[in-house]
N, C-alpha and C positions, 0 to 999 in steps of 0.2 A: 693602235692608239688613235684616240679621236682627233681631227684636224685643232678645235681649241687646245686641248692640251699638250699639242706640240707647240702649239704659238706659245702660251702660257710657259713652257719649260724653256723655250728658248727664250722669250722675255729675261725670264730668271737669271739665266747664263751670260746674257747681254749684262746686265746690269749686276753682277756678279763679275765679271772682265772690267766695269767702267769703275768699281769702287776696287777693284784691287790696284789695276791702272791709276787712280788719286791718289791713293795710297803709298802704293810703290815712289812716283814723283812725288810726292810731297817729304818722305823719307828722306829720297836723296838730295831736294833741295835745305833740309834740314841735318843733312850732317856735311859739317865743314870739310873741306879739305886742310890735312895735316901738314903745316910746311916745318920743314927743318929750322932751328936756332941757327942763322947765317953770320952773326954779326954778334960779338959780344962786347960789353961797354970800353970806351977808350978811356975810361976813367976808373979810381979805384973804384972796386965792387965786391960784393959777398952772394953767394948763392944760397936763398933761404927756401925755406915751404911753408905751407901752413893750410890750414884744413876751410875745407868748403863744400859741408853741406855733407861730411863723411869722405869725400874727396881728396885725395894730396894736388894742389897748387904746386907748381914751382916758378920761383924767380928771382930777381933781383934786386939784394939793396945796396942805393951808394951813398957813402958816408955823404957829410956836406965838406966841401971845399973851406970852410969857415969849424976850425975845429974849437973856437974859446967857448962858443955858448952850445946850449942845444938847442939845433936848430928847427924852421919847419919845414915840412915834409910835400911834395907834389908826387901824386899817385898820378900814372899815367896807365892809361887802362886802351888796349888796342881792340878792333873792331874784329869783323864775322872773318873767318879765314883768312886769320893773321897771325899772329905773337909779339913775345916781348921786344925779340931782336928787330922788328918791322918799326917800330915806335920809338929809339933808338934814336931815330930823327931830331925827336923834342931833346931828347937830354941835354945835352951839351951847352946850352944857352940857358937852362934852368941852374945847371950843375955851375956854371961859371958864376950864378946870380947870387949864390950861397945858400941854396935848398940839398936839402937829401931828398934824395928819391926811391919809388919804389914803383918797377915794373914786373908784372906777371903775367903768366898765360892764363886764360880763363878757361874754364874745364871742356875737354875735346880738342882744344889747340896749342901747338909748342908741345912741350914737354909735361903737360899735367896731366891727370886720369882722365878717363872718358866718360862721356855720359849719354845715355841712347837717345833723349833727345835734348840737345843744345837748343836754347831758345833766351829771349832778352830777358827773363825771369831769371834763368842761371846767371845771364853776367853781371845782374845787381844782385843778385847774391853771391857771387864772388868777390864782386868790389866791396861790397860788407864788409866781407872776410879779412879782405886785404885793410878796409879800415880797423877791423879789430886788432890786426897783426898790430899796427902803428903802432894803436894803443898799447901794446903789450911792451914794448922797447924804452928802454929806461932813457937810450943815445939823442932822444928826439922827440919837443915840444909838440904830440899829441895834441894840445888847444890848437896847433897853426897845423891844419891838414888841408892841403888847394887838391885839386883832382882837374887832369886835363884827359879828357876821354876822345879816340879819335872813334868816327861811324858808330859803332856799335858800344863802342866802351864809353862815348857820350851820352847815346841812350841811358845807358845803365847806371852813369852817374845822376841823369836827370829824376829817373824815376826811385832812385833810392833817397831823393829829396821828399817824397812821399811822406816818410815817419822820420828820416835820418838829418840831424840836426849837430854830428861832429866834424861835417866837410864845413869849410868856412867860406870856402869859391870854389866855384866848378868852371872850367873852359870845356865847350866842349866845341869840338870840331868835324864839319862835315856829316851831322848827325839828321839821321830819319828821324822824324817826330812822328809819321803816323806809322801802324801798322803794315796798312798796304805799303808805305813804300818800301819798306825791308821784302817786303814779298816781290813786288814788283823789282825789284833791284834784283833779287838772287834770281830769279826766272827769265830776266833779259841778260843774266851773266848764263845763267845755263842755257839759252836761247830755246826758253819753253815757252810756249803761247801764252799769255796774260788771259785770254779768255778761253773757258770758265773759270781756270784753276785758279787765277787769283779771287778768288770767291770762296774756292774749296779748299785750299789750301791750308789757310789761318784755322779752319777749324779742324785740321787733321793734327795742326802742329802742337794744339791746344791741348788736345786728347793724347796726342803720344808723349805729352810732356807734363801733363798731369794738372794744366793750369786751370784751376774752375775762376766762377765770375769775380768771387771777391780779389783772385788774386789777378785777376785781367785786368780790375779797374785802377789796381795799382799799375799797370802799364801804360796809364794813358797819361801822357807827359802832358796837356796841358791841366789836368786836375792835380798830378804833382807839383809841379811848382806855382800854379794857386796856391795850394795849403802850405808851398815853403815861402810864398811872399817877398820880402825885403832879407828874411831871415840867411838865407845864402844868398851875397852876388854871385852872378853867372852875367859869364860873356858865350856869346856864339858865334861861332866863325863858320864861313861858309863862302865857297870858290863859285862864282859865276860860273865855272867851267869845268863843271863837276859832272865826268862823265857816267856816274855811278849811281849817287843817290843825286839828286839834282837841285840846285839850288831853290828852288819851290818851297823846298821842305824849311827855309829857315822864312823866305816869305808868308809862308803859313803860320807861321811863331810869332816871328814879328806884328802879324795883323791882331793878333792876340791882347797885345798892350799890356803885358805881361810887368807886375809892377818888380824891380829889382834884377831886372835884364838890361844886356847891352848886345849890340849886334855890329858885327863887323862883315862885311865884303871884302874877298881878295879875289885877283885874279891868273891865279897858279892854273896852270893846266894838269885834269888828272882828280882826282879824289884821294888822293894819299901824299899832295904836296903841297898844301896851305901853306906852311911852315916858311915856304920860298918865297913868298911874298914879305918885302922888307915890313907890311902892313902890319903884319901878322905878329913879330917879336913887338916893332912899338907899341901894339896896341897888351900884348898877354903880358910882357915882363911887369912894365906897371900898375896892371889889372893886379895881378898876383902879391906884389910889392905892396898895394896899397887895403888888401884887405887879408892878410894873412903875415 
């Protein structure tokens, strides 16, 4: 064999090694780790399902504490390698306010079917889903649906503000607004290098997940809630001391001027404990209260 054609072939092979290598990592930073259901509500509850996208959901609904009327409903929707029982946190303080609620895992996490690739696409179309369930339930005022989404289940409520006009307020909490930082977030949790692969990455997860352009652009949360306007309040919450996705991500929002948005600071240590900040109930129970 001639001297070029062995460069040439090992060229091949090299760059053959480096796309399966992106490949491989970008896989495993796209499928969640499964944690088990730890914690089940301390309040009455029912174990329901409902379909997403062909998919069985499973989760929970609890009655309202307030049984004369029918009451409204907060969908609490939990973030990337989590579940229902992890989000479990919020109830209690909604449940005593006189909401039903309804938490679920979203597909590949908890207890629901899998899906090969999990991505923020899946979990607004799971919170869909779970909107449609509401609808479907005779027990509970369907016009008053609030959605408090933590990390990932914020995301998802944001960007189903796109076309979806039956949430009446979205809380969301601790939530990425761009792409990269969901990248960068899971790659300083699996302590992978951010360069190059935060660059390759997005578009490995796009292709294993089937998302083409039109449906990207539905992911870009400051163009979603442009088109949702005034139309749903939303507040956002977001920990100074968020070791995860990082508070940046709501100063990025905020610089936005976003018309029909509120923004809150706490200072809970941790990315899964806003909630502990007394800030945090003053400011969401009568956010909630006052538009739903």
């Amino acid at each position: 064999m001639s001297l070029p054609f062995i460069m040439a072939l090992t060229f091949a092979v090299i760059l053959i090694l480096v796309f399966y290598a992106c490949w491989y990592v970008s896989a495993r930073a796209q499928t969640p780790k499964r944690r088990p259901i730890e914690h089940m509500p301390d309040m009455p509850y029912e174990d329901i399902s409902f379909l997403s996208q062909g998919s069985v959901i499973k989760g929970w609904f609890v009655p309202s504490s307030d049984l004369k009327t029918k009451p409204p409903v907060i969908l609490i929707a939990h973030g990337w390698n989590s579940n229902r029982s992890r989000v479990l946190r919020y109830a209690r303080p909604l449940y005593n306010a006189g909401y039903a609620l309804l938490l679920y895992d979203a597909r590949s996490h908890g207890e629901s079917d899998g899906i090969p690739a999990p991505s923020g696409m899946a979990f607004r179309d799971d919170l869909l889903s779970a909107v449609d369930y509401i609808h479907a339930r005779p027990d509970v005022d369907a016009n008053r649906i609030g959605v408090l989404g933590h990390s990932l289940g914020g995301f998802a409520g944001a960007a189903s503000l796109w076309d979806e006009r039956r949430i009446r307020a979205l809380v969301t909490d601790s939530m990425p607004v761009r792409i990269e930082a969901m990248i960068g977030a899971e790659l300083n949790r699996l302590r992978i290098p951010l360069f190059p692969l935060a660059t390759i990455i997005p578009r490995v997860w796009f292709i294993r997940a089937g998302i083409n352009r039109e449906m990207l652009a539905k992911l870009d949360l400051i163009s979603a809630l442009s088109r949702s306007g005034d139309a749903v309040p939303r507040l956002h919450v977001h920990s100074r001391n968020d070791d995860y996705v990082p508070s940046t991500e709501l100063d990025y929002l905020a610089a936005q001027s976003l018309s029909g948005a509120e923004h809150l600071y706490v200072d809970a240590r941790g990315h899964s404990c806003s909630e502990t900040d007394p800030l945090f109930w003053e400011r969401v129970l009568p956010f909630f209260r006052n538009h739903i």
